[in-house]
N, C-alpha and C positions, 0 to 999 in steps of 0.2 A: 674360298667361301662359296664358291659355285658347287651345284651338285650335279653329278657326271648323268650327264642325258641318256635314260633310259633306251631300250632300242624299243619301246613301243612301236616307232615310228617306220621300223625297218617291217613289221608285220601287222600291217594296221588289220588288214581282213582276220588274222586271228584274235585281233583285240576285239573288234566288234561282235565276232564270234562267241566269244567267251564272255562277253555284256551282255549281249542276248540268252547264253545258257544265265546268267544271275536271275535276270528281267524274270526266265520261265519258271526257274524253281522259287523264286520269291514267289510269284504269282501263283503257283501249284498248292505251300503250305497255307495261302493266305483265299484260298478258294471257298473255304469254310466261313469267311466272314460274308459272303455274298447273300446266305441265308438270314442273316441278321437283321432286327428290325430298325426302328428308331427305337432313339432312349428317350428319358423326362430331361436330361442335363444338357441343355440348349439346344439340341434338335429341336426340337420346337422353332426356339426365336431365327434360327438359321435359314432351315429348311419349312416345316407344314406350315406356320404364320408367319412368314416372312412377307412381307408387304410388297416386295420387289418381286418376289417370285409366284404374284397371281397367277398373271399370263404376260411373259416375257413381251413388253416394247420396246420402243426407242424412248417413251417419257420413262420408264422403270432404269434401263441403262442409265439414262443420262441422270437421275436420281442415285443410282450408286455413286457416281462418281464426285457430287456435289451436296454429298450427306454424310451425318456422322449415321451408326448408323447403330446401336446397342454400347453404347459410348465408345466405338472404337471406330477409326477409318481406316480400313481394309476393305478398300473397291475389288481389287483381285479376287480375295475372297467368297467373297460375294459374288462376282459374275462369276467363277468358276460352279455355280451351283444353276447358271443359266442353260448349258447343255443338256443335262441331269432332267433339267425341267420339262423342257421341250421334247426329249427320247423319253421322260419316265414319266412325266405326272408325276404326282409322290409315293410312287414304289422304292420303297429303300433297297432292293436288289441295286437299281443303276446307280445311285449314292455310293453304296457299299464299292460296286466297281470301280467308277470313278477314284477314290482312294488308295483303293486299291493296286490299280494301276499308275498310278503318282507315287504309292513305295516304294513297287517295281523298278519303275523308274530312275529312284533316287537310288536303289540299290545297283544298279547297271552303272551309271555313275560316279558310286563309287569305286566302283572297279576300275573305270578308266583314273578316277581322281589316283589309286594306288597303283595301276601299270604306270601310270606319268612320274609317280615319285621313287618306286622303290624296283620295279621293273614289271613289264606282262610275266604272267603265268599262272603257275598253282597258288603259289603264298599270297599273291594279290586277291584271285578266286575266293580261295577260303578267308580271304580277312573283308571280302564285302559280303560273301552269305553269312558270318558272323552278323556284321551289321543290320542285312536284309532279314534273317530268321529269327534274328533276337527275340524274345516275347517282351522285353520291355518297349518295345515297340509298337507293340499290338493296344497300347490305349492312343497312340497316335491317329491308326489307320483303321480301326473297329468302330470311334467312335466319329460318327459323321462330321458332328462342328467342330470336332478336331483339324482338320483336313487342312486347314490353314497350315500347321505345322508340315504336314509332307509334300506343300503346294511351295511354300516359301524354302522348304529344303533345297526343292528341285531349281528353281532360282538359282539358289545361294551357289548350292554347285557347280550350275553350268556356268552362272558369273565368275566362280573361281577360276576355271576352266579358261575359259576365254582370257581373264588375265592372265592366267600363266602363260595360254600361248601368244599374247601379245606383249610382254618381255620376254621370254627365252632366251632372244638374242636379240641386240642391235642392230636396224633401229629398231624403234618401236611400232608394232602392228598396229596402225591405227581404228581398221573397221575390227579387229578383235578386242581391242580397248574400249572403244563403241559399243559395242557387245555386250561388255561386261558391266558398262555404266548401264545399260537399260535394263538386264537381265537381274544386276546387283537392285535398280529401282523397283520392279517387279516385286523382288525376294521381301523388302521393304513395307512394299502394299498387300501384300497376304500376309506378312506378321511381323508383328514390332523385335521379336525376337531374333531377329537379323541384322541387329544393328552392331554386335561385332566383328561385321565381316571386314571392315574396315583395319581392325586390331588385327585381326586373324592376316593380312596382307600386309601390314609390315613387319609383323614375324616370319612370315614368309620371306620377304627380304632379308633381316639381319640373320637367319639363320641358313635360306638354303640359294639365295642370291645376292649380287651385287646390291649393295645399298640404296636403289633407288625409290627412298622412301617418299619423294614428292610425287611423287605418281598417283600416291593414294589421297593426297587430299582429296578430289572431288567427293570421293566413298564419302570423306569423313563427312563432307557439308551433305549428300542425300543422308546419312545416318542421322546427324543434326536437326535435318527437317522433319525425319520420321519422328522423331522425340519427342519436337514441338506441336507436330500434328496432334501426338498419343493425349500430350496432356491439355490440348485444347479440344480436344473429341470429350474426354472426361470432364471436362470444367462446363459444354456446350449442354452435357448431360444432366449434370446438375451433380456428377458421382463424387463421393468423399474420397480422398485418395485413404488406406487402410494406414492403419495405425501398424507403427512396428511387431513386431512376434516381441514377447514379455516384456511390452509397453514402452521400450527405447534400443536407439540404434547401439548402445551398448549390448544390450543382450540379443540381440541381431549380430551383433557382430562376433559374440564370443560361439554362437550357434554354428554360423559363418561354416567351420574347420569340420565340424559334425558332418556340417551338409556335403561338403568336398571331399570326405573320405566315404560318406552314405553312397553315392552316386556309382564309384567305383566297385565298390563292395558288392552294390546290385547289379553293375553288368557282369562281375566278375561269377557272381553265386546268386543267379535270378529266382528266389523262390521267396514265396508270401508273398506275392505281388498283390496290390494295391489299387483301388483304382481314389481312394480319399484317405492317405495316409492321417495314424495318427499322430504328427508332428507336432512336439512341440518345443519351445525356446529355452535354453537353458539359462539355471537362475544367478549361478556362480560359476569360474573359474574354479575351483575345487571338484567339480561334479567328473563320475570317472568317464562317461563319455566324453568330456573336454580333453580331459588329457589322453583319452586312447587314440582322440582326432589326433593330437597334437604330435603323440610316436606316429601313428599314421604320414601326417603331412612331413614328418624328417624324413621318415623313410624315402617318399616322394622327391623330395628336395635333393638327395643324396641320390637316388638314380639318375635324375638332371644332371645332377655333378658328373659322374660319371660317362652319362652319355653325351653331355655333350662334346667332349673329346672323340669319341668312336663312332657316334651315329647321329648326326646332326639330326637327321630326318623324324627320328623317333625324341626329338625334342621339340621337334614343330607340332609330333603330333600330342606329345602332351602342351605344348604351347592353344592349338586349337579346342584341347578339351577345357582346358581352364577359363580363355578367351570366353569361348561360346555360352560355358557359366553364368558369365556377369550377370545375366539380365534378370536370371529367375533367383538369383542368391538374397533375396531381399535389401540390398542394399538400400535401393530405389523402393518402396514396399508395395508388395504386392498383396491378391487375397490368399494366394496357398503357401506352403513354407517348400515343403514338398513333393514332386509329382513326376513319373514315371513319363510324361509328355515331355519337360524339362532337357532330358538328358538324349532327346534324337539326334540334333546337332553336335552335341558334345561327341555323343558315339563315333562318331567320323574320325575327332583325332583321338581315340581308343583304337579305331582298327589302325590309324595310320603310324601308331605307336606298335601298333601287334605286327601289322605286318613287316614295319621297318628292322623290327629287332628281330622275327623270322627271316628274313631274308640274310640277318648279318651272319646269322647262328648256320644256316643253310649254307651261305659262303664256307663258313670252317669247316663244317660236318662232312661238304663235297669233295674236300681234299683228305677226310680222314674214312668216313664210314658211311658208304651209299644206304646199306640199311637202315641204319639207323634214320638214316631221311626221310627212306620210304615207311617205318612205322610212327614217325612224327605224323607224317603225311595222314598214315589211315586212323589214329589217333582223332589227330583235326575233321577226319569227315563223321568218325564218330561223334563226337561232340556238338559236330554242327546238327546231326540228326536228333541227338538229346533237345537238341533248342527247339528244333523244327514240333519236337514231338510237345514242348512245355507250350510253345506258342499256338499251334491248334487248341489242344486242351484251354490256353488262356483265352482264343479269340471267343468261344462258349459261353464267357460270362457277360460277354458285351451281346447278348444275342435278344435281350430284351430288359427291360429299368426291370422290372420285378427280380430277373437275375443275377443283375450285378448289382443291386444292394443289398440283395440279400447277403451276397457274397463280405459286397462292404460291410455293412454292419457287422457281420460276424467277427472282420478283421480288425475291425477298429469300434468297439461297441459304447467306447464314450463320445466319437464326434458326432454332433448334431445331424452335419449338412447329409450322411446316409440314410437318414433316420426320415430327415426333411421327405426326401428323394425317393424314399421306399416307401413314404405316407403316400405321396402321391399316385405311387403306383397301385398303391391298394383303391387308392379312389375313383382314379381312372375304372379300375374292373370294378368298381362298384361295393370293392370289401370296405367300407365306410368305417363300421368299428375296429378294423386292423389298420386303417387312417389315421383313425385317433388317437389308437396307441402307440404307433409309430411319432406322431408328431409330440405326444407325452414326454416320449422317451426324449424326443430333443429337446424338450422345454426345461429337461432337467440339467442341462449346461446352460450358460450365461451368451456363450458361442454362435453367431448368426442369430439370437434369438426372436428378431423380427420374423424371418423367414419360418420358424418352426410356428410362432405363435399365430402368421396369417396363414400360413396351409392349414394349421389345426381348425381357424375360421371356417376357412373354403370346405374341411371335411362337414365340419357341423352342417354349415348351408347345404351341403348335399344332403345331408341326413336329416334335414327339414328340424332342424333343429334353431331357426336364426336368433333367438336369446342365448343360445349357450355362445354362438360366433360372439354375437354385440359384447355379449359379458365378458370373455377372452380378451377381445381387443380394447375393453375400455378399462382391466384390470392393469393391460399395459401400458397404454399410452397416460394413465396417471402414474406410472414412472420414467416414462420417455416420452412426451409432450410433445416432443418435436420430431418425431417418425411419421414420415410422409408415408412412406409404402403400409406403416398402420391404419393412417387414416384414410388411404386408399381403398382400404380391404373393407373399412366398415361401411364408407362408402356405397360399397360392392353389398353388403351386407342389407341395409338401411333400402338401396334398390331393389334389391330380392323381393324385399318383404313389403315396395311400396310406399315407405317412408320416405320420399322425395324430398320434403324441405329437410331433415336431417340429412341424408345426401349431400345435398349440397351444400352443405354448412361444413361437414368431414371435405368435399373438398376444394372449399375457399380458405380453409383452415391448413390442407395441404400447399395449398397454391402461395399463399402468404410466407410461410415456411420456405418454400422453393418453387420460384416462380414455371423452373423447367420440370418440376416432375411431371413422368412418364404418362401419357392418357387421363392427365388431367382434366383436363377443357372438354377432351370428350366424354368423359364420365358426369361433369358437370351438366354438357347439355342434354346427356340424357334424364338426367334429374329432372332438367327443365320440361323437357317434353313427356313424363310421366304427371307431371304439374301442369301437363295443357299450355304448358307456355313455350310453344313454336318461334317465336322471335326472338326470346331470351336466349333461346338455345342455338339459335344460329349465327353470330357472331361468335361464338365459343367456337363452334364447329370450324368457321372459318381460318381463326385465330389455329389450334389444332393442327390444319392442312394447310397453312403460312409456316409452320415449324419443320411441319413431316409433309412432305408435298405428294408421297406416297402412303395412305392410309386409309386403306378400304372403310375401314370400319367408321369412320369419320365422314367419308365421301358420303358411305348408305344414307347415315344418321342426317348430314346435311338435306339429301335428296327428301327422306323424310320429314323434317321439321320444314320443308317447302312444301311437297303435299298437307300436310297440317294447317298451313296458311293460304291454301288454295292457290299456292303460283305451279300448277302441274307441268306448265310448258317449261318453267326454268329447271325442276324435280325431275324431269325425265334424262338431260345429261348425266346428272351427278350420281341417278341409280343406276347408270348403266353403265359410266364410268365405276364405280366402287364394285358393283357386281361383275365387270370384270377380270378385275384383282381378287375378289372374293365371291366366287360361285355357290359357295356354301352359302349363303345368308338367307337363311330364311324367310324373315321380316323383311330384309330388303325386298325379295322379290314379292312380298303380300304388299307393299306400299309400291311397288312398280305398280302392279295389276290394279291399285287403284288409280293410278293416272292416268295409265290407257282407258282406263273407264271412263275416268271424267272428261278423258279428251273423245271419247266417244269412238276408240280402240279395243270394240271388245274382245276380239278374238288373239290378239297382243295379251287383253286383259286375262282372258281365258288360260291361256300358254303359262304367264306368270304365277296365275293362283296354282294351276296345277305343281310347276316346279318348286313352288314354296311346299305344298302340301307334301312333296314326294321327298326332302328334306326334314318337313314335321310335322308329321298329322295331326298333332293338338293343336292346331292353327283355327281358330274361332273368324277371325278377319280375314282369313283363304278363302275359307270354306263359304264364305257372306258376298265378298266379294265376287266369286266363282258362280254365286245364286245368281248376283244381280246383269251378269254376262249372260245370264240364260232367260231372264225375263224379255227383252227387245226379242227374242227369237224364239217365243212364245214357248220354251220349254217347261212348262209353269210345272208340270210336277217334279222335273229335277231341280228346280229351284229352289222348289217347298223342301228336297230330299237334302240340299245343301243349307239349307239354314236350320231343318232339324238336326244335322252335325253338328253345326255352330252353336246351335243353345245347348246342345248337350255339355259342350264345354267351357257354353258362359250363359247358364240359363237367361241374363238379364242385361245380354247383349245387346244396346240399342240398334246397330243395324242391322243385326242377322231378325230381330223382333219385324226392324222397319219394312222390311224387303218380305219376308212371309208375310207379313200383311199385307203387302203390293199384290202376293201371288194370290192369296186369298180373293184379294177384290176385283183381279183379270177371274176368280173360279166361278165369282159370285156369292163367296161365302163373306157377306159383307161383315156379320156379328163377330164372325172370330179375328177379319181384319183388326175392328175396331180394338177389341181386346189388345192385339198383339202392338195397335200401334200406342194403347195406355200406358202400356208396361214401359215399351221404351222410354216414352215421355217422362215416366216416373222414373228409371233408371240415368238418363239422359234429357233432362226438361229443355238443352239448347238445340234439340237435333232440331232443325227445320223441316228436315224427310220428313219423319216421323210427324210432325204438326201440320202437315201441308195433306199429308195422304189421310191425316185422322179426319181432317175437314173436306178433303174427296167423300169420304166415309159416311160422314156426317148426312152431308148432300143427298148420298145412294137412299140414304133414313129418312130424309124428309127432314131429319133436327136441322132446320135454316139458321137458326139463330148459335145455333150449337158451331156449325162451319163456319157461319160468320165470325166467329171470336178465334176462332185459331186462323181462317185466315186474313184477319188483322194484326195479329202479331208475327204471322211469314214478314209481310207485307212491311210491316212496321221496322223490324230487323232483318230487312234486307230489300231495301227499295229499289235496287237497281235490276231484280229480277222479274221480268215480262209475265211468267204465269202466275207470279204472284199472286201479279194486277188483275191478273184477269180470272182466276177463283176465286177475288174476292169482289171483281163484278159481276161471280157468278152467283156466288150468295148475294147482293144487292138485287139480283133479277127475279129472283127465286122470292124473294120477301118485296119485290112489287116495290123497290127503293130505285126505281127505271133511270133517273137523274145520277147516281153515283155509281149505276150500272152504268152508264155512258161515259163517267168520268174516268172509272176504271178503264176501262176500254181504253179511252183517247191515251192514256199516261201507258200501258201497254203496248200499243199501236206506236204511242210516239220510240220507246226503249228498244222495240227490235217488231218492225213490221210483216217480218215473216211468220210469226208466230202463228200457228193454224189454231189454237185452242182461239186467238182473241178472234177468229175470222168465223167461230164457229161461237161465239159470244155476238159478235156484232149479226150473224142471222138471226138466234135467237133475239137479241133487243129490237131488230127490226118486226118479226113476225109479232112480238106484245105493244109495240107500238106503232099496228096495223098498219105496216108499208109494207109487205110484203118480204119476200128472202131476197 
């Protein structure tokens, strides 16, 4: 039962040799996908919003590794997207390499995996560039958040690696077995999809070693854990596990033999490649794809037979292709039936089958007809040039969402989820009405219909359409009642347009539903704080960022609903913390710049508005705030120039109104002050600003009686404030009321003694009740 040890070992410099020529030619045809961009199909949630990957720390780290984190835990994963970050920003060139160089890699790899089994040379060569050039390969390593699969490849093999060389011989190699359990853990934490490696290792044993099948328990108990992690990351999420392919494990199962000879067929004759097959679940036992699986899988059955007599090796490697299957076979149900990602691992025992039975044939041929070897030979490089040439040509369509759904859809024109996928792409570029009809086209399957009916939402909201969204999604959810991500959208919808207390009602309604959906709390608190209600919304927030410890968007929103409450000095960590993670936020940085403002940071203040304007110039609260950093440093006509920005874009802005009326009454233009500060008042009756500077105004008029009433209601709604006090002993002084001029004074005086306005109140009270300054 033992298989006779290769001589790799006698010429290791020419193996490594020949690893490195795979590594370069893999990496040569796969040079074309570096031009590539991101896609819509979880690039996004991976890489550009990834919450871990603002700006790489030690709290971001330590968050991967103590979070579920898109319902799955895959720490590996995930920091493998930390280098990437730090070298690239989010230039998808270094993404692309990254992967890239991880196929590479796993293609080098397998070469040594097949010098170890079947011997070094040409046949090994050619049966890893097989693997490496393949195009069914190219949805692994084209598409970014795929990366998990060529990350956890690279694992799995060198884990195999390592334990092969630590049984070989007895004893047992213990720091290779070490090896192999950390390298196998690794494989584990970048994809669940390695949890046959365990299986695959004691096939290894009964077919090409000594039986020593307890060696692999430990694998099986990490395999074990990974399981239990997968499905308690999904339960943490709140995610439904999917229902079987045509509604039960019977017809999942009769699908089953379809799917196992499909796999084949496609490495075998790669053409129509796919990036959203349309798969679907067969209805009976009678159907003629059942039974063509079914000659198919004897056939299979019947090589086994055969080989295992003559070639043990080329039974391990149909052993490893079948193994590696399990996971994505539905057994366990998954969202896809199937998928061209599916079958990277399995490839490995396809070449280890090719190459094993090349090698055997090779043996005969050597003692009968040299030529005949040598046109096998050129044969096999032709061949592999055909792939190289399919796979270029295929990495093309993963070069941006608009291209590969087109692609998709063409190929599969009744699934939804293309259709979904290509809407979005039309919206992103702004083609709104080729959104719509894209997300049409999905509405007309029953298929993901959630997802078709809130992108078709999202199109309308872009298209300023937000009755057509509300109507969409309230035609659904009175037949699916209980779709949180529906009532999310409308939500989203309901905010758009302002409607806050509906907002929040869609999502307490979600929340009751499923306590864990997604950006809940934080959606809620923004409701709240559209509704002025800053304290409502900050336990939500907090709640929120107790779940996801990492969420910019949550952080802002907290820092925010603190400025809204006047606590700036607690509001300044948490914007700066979130903005951080999330540099883009616009609004963040408009509610930083007013903190520094209020903490009397204006040039901080200054900094911020600008960076929010240079993000997004419809900013009304940048442009106001940016005014009132120029008033202390008497720049009164750019002040004036930035609050005429801001009314442009909110004519009846209470602060940008508030603040031009400031600059007005540093101009002297005291009548248009007053104006500017009426309007606020009338758009905004609780601004204090705005009531405090209209009774400055007042004062400049001579209307005493006029200041006197607004500043009794500063005064009155907000007693703990010193100038209050003391413009409203200045209207008592002015109306010869000298007694509650005084009184104002002392209650001023007593609230904060530094105050220059009460020291220029108490000269005045002196000089009218002739004591002199």
């Amino acid at each position: 039962m033992e298989n006779v040890e290769p001589g790799w070992r006698r010429d290791a410099r020419g193996l490594w040799l020949l690893a490195g020529l795979v590594f370069a030619l893999t990496l040569l045809v796969y040079l074309r996908s570096l031009g590539n961009g991101f896609t819509n199909w979880d690039d996004e949630v991976y890489v550009t919003e990834n919450p871990f990957l603002g700006v790489p720390s030690l709290a971001s780290l330590k968050a991967v590794f103590t979070s579920f984190y898109f319902t799955e835990y895959l720490p590996v994963h995930l920091l493998s997207f930390f280098p990437d970050r730090l070298l690239w920003g989010f230039a998808p060139f270094g993404y692309h390499l990254t992967s890239v160089l991880l196929h590479s890699f796993d293609a080098a790899l397998v070469y040594v995996l097949l010098a170890r089994l079947v011997g070094a040379g040409g046949i090994a060569l050619l049966g890893a560039l097989w693997f490496g050039l393949h195009p069914m390969q190219v949805e692994s390593v084209a598409w970014i958040a795929e990366r998990k699969t060529v990350l956890s490849q690279a694992f799995l093999l060198a884990a195999f690696l390592a334990y092969e060389s630590a049984t070989r011989q007895p004893p047992l190699r213990r720091g290779c077995y070490a090896a192999a359990l950390l390298l196998a853990t690794l494989a584990l934490l970048s994809k669940s999809t390695a949890v046959p490696l365990p299986l695959i290792l004691v096939a290894y044993h009964l077919l090409l070693k000594r039986p020593r099948v307890g060696l692999t328990a430990p694998f099986f108990v990490l395999a074990g854990a990974a399981s239990v992690t997968t499905m308690l990351s999904h339960s943490a999420a709140g995610a439904v596990l999917p229902s079987y392919y045509g509604g039960s494990l019977g017809a999942t199962l009769i699908t089953v033999p379809v799917l196992l000879v499909t796999y084949p067929a496609k490495l075998l004759l790669p053409v129509q490649l796919n990036a959203y097959y349309d798969a679907r679940a067969l209805g009976s036992v009678l159907q003629v794809r059942f039974l063509i699986a079914l000659l198919g899988l004897a056939a299979i059955l019947l090589l086994i037979r055969a080989l295992l007599r003559a070639n043990r090796t080329a039974v391990f490697g149909l052993a490893w292709f079948f193994l590696a299957l399990l996971p994505v076979l539905n057994l366990v149900p998954i969202p896809i039936l199937l998928a061209e990602r599916f079958v990277y691992l399995p490839a490995v025992g396809v070449a280890i089958l090719g190459a094993s039975v090349a090698s055997h044939l090779a043996a005969a041929w050597r003692q009968r007809a040299a030529k005949l070897e040598r046109r096998v030979a050129l044969l096999g490089c032709l061949g592999l040039a055909l792939l190289a040439v399919l796979t270029i040509s295929r990495i093309g369509i993963w070069h941006d969402s608009a291209t590969l759904w087109r692609d998709t859809t063409r190929k599969s024109p009744r699934t939804p989820i293309p259709h979904i996928n290509m809407g979005r792409a039309y919206r992103d570029a702004g083609l709104v009405d080729r959104a719509v009809a894209e997300n049409k086209l999905a509405l007309s399957s029953p298929v993901q219909l959630e997802q078709a009916v809130t992108n078709l939402a999202m199109a309308y909201l872009k298209r300023r359409q937000p009755e057509k969204a509300v109507a969409a999604l309230r035609r659904f959810l009175a037949t699916q009642p209980q779709n949180t991500g529906a009532h999310i959208t409308l939500a989203t919808a309901y905010l758009q347009t302002h409607l806050s207390t509906k907002a929040a009602a869609e999502i307490l309604t979600a929340l009751q539903i499923n306590p864990q959906t997604r950006g809940a709390s934080n959606n809620l608190a923004v409701a709240y704080l559209q509704l002025n209600l800053p304290k409502k919304a900050e336990p939500h927030l907090r709640a929120a960022l107790r779940a996801r410890p990492l969420y910019p968007a949550a952080q802002v929103n907290l820092g925010v609903a603190l400025v809204r409450q006047g606590e700036l000095a607690r509001a300044l960590p948490e914007l700066r913390k979130g903005l951080h993670d999330q540099p883009g936020n616009a609004n963040g940085h408009t509610y930083l710049a007013a903190a520094y403002l209020g903490l009397g940071r204006g040039d901080k203040s200054a900094a911020a508005s600008l960076r929010s304007l240079s993000l997004h110039e419809s900013n009304a609260v940048a442009y106001t705030n940016l005014a009132k950093t120029r008033l202390p440093r008497r720049e009164i006509d750019r002040a004036i120039l930035e609050t005429l920005r801001a009314l442009r874009l909110r004519p009846t802005f209470a602060p940008a109104r508030t603040y031009r009326g400031v600059a007005y009454l540093t101009r002297g233009l005291v009548e248009k002050a007053v104006n500017d500060f009426q309007i606020a008042l009338r758009a905004d009756p609780s601004s204090l600003d705005a009531r405090a500077n209209l009774g400055v105004a007042y004062l400049r008029l001579g209307a005493f009686e006029a200041a006197l009433a607004e500043f009794r209601t500063v005064a009155r709604q907000n007693p703990g404030n010193p100038v209050a006090h003391t413009n409203l002993g200045l209207a008592y002084l002015n109306l010869n009321h000298l007694s509650k001029a005084a009184a104002e004074l002392a209650v001023a005086r007593w609230l904060d003694p530094a105050v220059a306005a009460a020291r220029e109140l108490e000269v005045a009270l002196r000089q009218r009740l002739g004591k002199g300054g």
